[in-house]
N, C-alpha and C positions, 0 to 999 in steps of 0.2 A: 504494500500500500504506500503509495506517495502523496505524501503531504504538501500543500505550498500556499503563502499567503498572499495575498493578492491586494493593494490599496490603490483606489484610484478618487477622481471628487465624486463621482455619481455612483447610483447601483445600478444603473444602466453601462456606464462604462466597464466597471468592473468584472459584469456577465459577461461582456464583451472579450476582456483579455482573457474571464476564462474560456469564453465557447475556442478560443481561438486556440491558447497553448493545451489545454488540456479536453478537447473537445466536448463530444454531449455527454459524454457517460459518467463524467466528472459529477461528482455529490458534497453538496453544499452542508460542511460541518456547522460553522459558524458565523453569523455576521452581527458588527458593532459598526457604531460611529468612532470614530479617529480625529486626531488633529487634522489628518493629511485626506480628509472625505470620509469615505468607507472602505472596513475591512474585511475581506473573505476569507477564512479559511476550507478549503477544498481538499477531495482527493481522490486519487483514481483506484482501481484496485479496491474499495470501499470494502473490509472486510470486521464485521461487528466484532469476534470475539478480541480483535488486538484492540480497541477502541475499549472494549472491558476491562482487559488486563491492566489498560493505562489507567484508567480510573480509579482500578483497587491501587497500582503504587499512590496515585496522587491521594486520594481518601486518608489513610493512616498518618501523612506528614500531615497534613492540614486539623486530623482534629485526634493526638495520639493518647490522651485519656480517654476520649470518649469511645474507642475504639479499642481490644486486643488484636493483639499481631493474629495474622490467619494459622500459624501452628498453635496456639495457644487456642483456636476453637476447636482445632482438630481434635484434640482428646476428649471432649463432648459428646461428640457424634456419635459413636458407638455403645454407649450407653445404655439402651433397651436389652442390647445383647449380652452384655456382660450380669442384668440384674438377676435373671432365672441361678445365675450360679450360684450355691452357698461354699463359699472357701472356708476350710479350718483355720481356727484363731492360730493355730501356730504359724501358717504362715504370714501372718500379717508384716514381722520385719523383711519382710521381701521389698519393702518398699524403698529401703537406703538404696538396694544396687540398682532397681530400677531408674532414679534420679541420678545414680553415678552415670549410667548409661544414656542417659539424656540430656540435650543440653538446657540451661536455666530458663530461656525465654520458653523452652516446650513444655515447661513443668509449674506454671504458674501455682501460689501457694492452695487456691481457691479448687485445682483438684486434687491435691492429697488425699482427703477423704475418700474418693471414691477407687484409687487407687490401694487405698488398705486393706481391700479383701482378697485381693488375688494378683500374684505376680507378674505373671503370661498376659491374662487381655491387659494390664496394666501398663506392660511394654508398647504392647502394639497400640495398644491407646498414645501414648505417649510421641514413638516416633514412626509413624506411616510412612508408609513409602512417598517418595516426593512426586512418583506417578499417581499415585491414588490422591493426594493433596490437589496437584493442579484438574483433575478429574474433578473432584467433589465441590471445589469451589465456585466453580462457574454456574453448575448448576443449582448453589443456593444462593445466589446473588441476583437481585433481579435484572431482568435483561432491560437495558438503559431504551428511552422512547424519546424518538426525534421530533421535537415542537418546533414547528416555524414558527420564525418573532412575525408578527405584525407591522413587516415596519415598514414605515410610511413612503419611504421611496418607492416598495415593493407595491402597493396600494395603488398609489399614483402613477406607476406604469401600468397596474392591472386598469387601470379605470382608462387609461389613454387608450390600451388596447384595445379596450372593449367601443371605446367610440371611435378609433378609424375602421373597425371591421362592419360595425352598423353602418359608416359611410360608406364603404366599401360595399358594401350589398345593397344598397338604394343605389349609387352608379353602376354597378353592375345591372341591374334591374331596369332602371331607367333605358341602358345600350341594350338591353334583350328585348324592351318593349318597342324601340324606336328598330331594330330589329325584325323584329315583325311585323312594323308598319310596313315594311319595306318590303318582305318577302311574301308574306302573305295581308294584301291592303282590306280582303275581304272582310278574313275570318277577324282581324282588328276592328272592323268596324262594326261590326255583329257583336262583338262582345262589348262594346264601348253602348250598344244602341240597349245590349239585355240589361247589363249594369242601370243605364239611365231613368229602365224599369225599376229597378231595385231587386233584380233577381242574384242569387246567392250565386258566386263565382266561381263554385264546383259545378253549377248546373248550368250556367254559363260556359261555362267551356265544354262540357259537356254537348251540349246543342250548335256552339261554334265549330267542334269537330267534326260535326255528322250535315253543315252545312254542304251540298254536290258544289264538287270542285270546278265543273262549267257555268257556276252561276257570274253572271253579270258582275262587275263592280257598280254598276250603277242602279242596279237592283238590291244594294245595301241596305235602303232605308224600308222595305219591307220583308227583307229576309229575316227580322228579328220574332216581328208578330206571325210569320210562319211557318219559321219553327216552332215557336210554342203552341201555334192551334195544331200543329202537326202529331207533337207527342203527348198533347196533353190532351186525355184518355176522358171519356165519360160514360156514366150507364146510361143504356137506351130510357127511351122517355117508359116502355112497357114495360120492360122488367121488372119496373119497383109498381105498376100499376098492373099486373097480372092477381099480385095479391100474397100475401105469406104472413108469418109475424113477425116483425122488425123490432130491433129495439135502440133507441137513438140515444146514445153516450156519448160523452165529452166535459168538459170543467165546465163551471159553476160561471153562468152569467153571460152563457153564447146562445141563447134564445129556445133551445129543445123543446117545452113548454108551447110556445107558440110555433115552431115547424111543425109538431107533432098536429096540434091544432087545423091548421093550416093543409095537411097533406091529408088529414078526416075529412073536411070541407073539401078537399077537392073529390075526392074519393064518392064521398056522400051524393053530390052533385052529379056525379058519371055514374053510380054504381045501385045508388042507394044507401039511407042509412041504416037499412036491415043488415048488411054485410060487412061492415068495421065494427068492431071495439077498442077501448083504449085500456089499460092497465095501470098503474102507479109503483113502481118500486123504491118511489122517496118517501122513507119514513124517517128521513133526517131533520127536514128543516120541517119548523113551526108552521104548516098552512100550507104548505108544497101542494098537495094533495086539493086543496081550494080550489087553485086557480084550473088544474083539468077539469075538476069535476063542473065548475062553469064553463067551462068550453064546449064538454061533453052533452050539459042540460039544453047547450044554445043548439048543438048540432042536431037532439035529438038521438045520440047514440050510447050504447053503456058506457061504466067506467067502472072498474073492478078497481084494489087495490091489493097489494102481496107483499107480505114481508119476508119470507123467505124462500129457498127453492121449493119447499114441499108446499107451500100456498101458492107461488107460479105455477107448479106444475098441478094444481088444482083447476085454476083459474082458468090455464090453456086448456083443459079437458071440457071444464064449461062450453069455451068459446070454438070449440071445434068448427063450427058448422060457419063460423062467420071469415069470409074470404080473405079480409084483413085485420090484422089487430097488432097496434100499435102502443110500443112499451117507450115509457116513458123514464128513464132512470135518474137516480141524483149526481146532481153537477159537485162533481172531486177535482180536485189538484193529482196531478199524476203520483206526487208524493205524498197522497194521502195515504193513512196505514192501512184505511177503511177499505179500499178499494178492492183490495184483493179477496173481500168480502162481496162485492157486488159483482167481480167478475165470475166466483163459485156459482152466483143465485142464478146469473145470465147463462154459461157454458156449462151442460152435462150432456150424457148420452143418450138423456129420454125425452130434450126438448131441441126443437128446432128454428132455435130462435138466429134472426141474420141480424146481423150489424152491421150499425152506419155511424161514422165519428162527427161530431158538430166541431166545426172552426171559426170562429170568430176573423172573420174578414181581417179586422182592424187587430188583431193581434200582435207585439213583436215576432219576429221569425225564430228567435232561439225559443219562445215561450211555445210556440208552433210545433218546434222540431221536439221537445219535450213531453207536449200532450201526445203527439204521434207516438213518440217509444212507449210513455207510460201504459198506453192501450192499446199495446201489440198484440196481448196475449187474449184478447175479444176477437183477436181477427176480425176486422171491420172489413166491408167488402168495398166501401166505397166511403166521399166527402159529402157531408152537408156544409157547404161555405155561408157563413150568415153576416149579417151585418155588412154587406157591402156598401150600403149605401154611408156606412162611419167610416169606412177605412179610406185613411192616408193617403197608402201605397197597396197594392196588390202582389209586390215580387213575391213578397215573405209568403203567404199561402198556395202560392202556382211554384216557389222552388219546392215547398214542401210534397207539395203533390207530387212532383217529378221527381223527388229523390227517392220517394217510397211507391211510386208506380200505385199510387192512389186514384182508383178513377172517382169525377166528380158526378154526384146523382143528380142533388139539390143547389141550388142557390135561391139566398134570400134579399130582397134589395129595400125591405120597410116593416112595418107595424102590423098591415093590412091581412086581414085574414078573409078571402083566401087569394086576394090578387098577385102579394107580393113574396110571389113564389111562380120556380123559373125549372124547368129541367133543361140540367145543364146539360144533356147533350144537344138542344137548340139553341141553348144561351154562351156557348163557348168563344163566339167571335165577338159577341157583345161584350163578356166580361173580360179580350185580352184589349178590345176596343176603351173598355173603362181603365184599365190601368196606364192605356198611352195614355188620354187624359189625365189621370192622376200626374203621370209623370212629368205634363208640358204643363200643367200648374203647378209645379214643384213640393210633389208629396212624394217625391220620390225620396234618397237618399240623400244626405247635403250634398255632398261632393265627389263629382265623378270627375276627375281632370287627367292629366298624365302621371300624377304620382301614385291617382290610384290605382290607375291602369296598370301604371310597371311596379308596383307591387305587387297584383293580385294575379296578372296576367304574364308578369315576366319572366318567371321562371318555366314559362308553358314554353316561351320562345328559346331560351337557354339547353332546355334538354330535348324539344323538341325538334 
């Protein structure tokens, strides 16, 4: 192992003459401040046990009461093995020749005592072999542990580094975007036109990549809205009106209550009100239960209520004979604990109940993406989008749809029971038509410029 010390003004210079003389492999002992800057000591070859060895000489000079010399612990150690022995009183004077045979610092007065019953282990107690000595001591010393100081020079390069590399990757970023523009002008402007929407920039690119490579450049400004009517999926107007029991779940304060309402009125209207029913499985909040049961008196159609599977599965046995029958469930946070309660009552193997997830229009997108997972395990077959006529922006509910291959059934655009209600697969060019408006009145996201671009999009162009 080579040792060497190193002083330079800075600890930046000082890494410097080590990377240089002693390369990377060199290991940083110690560093202080100096008259003359900073001091390193280094070394290559970096081998723990001599770095111990050095530290028991230095130990004993530095504090030699507080410490016995290491032959002087030696005769300690073997101790448990000598106690089983009972030696005869006679030979207790064995103990003069033993001390003759040993030198005074090996024979401290403090073991005599335990040397008076037997002569033999008393020797070997005394003087070990100087193999078995350096053997035993290492391993009851503890093995010394490297703290790096916190020092401040060390900090202040860590911080410097860390802000040329964040500049470093916003120019790189920025040349990947501008990049782009260059190589491919289309799929840049397509992503620049989804973003504008407020759509999430994995789906975003997503849709940018699956743009045909013979489209027009001048065909940019509506390749954005068709791609999204293209993949964005909806159930036929008949499938949800052929008839079955549906049950509509989602968080607490996205309308259920009234679509529920709203798709019995329609139904009632085309079908009859002999052939729906409605159900209640909210028996959480205060009067939940009210406002169907008024909706049900105005339509003229039953309202049952069920608190558990074995009262659903009642209920549906009742309502066999009626065509459609619509469950209404309580509005949870995906991280309610309850939940996993109402998904048991909804999903078993002797009810055939379908799901449809309610969305709040006007929801954040992360709060979006979170109802989505929380109510996976319902298997939803399809979206009911409500509150369009509150929301903002529209990206955050159309990336969610597309990222989960969610087709849309319903949409809701007001109050009105039963006008303001839409089957989304006729309303699909209306509602990518309401988000470009949202977006050219500025509900979209703040700021879509080139730093957001060559953030979000520049590394498509780097690796792509």
């Amino acid at each position: 192992m080579k040792i060497k010390r190193f002083v330079a003004d800075s600890m930046r210079e000082a890494l410097e003459q080590v990377r240089t003389e002693q390369g990377p492999d060199a290991v940083i002992i110690s560093n202080r401040r100096v008259d003359g800057g900073i001091e390193l000591i280094t070394a290559i070859d970096y081998d723990e046990s001599l770095i111990e060895d050095a530290l028991k000489r230095i130990r004993p000079s530095a504090a030699p009461a507080a410490q016995p010399e290491p032959a002087a612990r030696a005769p300690e150690a073997p101790r448990p093995a000598a106690a089983p022995q009972q030696p005869a009183a006679p030979r207790a004077p064995a103990t003069p020749r033993v001390s003759d045979e040993s030198t005074p610092e090996a024979t401290p007065p403090a073991a005599a005592p335990a040397r008076a019953g037997s002569a033999r282990p008393a020797a070997a107690r005394a003087a070990p072999p100087p193999a078995a000595r350096a053997e035993e001591t290492p391993a009851a010393a503890p093995r010394p542990q490297v703290v790096w100081a916190q020092d401040e020079s060390l900090m202040a390069m860590r911080r410097e580094v860390e802000s040329l590399r964040s500049l470093l990757q916003d120019q790189l970023a920025s040349l990947a975007w501008s990049d782009r523009l260059r190589r491919e002008p289309l799929k840049a402007l397509v992503l620049k036109d989804l973003s504008v929407l407020g759509v999430a920039p994995d789906i975003a690119r997503m849709l940018a990549d699956k743009v045909p490579a013979a489209t027009s450049v001048h065909a940019a400004g509506r390749i954005a809205p068709a791609m999204l009517l293209r993949h964005l999926t909806a159930i036929e107007h008949g499938t949800l009106m052929t008839g079955g029991t549906y049950a509509l779940v989602g968080p607490t304060g996205v309308g259920k209550t009234t679509t529920i309402a709203k798709i019995a009125a329609r139904w009632a209207v085309r079908n009859g009100a002999n052939s729906v029913a409605l159900v209640s499985l909210d028996h959480f909040r205060i009067g939940a239960r009210d406002q169907l049961a008024t909706f049900a008196r105005i339509l003229g159609v039953p309202m049952h209520v069920a608190a558990s599977a074995r009262e659903l599965d009642s209920v549906l046995a009742t309502l066999a004979t009626r065509r459609l029958v619509l469950i209404d469930t309580a509005g949870m946070s995906p991280r309610d604990a309850r939940l996993s309660e109402q998904f048991a009552t909804l999903v078993g193997p002797s009810r055939r109940v379908r799901t449809l997830l309610a969305l709040g229009a006007n929801g954040e997108q992360g709060a979006l993406e979170e109802v989505v997972r929380g109510y996976a395990p319902v298997r939803p077959e399809g979206l009911v989008i409500t509150k369009v006529d509150e929301a903002g922006n529209l990206g955050g509910v159309l990336s969610v749809a597309l990222r989960h291959a969610l087709p849309l059934a319903w949409l809701t655009n007001g109050q009105k029971i039963p006008d303001d209600l839409y089957s989304a697969a006729q309303k699909r060019a209306w509602l990518i038509k309401r988000a470009i408006e949202l977006a050219a009145g500025g509900g979209a996201i703040d700021s879509v410029d080139d730093a957001y671009l060559a953030t979000h999009f520049g590394k498509v162009a780097t690796h792509g």
